[in-house]
C-alpha positions as CSV (number, residue, x, y, z in Angstrom):
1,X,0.0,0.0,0.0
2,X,1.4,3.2,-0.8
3,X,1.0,4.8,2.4
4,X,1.8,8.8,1.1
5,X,-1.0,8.4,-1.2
6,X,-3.5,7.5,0.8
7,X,-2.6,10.1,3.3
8,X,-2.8,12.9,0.5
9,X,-6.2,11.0,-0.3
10,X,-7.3,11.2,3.2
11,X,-6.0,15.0,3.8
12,X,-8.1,15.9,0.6
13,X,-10.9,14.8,1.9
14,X,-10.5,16.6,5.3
15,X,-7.8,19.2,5.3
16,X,-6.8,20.6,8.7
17,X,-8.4,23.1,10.2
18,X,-6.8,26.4,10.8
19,X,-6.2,26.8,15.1
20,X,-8.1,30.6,16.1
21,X,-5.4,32.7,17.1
22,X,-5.3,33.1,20.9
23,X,-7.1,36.7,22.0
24,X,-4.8,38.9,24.3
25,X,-6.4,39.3,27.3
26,X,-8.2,42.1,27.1
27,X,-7.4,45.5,29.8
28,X,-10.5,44.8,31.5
29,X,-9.7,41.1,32.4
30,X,-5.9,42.2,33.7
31,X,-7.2,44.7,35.9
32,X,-9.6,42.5,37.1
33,X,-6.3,40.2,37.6
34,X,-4.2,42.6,39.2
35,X,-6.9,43.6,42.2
36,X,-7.5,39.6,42.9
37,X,-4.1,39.4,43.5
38,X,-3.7,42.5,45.5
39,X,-6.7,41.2,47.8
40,X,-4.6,37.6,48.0
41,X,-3.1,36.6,51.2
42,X,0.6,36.7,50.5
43,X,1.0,32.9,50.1
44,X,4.9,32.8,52.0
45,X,6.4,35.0,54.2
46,X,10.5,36.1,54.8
47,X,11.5,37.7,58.2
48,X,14.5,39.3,57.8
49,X,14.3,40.8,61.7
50,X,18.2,40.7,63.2
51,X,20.2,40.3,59.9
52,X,22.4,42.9,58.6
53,X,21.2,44.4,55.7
54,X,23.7,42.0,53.7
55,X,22.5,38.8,55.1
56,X,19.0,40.8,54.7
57,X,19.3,41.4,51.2
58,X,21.1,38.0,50.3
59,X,18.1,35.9,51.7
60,X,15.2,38.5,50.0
61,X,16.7,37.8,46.9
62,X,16.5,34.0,47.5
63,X,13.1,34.2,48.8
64,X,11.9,35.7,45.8
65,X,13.7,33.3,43.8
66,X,12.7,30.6,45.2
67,X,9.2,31.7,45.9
68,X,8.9,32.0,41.7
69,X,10.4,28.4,41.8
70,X,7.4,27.4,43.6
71,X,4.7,29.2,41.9
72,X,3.7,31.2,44.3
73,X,2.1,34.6,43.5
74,X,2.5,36.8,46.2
75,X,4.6,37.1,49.2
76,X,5.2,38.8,52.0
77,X,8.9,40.2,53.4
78,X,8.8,41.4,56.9
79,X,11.8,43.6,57.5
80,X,10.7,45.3,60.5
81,X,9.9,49.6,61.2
82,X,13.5,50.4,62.3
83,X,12.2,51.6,66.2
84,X,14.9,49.5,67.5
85,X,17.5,50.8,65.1
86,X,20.5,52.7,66.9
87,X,19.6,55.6,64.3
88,X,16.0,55.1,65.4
89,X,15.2,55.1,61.4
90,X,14.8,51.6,59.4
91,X,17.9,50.9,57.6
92,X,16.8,47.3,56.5
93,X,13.3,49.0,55.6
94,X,15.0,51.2,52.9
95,X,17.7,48.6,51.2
96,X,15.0,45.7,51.3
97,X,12.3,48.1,49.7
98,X,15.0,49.3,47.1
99,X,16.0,45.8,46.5
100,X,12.1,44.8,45.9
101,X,11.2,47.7,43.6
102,X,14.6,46.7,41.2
103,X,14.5,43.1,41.3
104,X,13.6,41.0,38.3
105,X,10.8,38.9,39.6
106,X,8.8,41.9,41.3
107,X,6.1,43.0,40.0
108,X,3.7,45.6,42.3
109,X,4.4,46.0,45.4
110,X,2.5,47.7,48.8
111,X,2.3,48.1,52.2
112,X,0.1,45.5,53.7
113,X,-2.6,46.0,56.7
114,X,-1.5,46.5,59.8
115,X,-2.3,43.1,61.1
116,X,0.5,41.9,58.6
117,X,3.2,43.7,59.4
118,X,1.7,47.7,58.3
119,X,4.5,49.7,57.5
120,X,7.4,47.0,58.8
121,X,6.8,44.6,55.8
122,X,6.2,44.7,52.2
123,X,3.7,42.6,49.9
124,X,5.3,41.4,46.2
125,X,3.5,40.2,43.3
126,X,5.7,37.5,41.9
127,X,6.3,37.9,38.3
């Protein structure tokens, strides 16, 4: 049997149908995305309370990292007000927030409620 003919015959006879290119999702559906998961409990959380800002900043980076590695969404990085700072201002609150807004796997970021951490922690949409 002469297979290649009898696959042209066959594809004659029903010829592939063209796949529907995919829509983009359209402005309305991402900004119904975005507040979902701005209303999401972050789904892990880092403490960084105690580190230097280098062990600080070393173990954010990971976090985020490895929170991407695990599909997670959003998460939560607790890096304390500062009123226990000998300058009495929140060194680890400036270099982590810095480090969040530039890093690669951030997306929008905020200030959660106070009952997670208020103005001592930041929430991160994982990208």
């Amino acid at each position: 049997m002469d297979y290649a003919k009898a696959l042209g015959e066959w594809l004659d006879r029903h010829p592939p149908v063209p796949k529907e290119p995919e829509e983009e999702p359209s402005r309305r559906a991402l900004g119904e995305e975005r507040r979902a998961l701005r209303r999401l409990r972050p789904e892990a959380r880092l403490d960084l309370h105690g580190l230097t800002v280098e062990e600080a900043l070393g173990r954010a980076d990971r976090f985020l990292r490895d929170s991407k590695a695990q599909g997670f969404r959003k998460v939560l990085i607790i890096h304390g007000k500062g009123n226990h700072s000998a300058q009495g201002r929140g060194v680890l609150r400036e270099k982590v927030r810095e480090l969040v807004r530039n890093h690669p796997l951030s997306g929008e970021t905020g200030v959660p409620d106070p009952a997670e951490g208020g103005d001592g922690a930041i929430w991160v949409i994982v990208r």
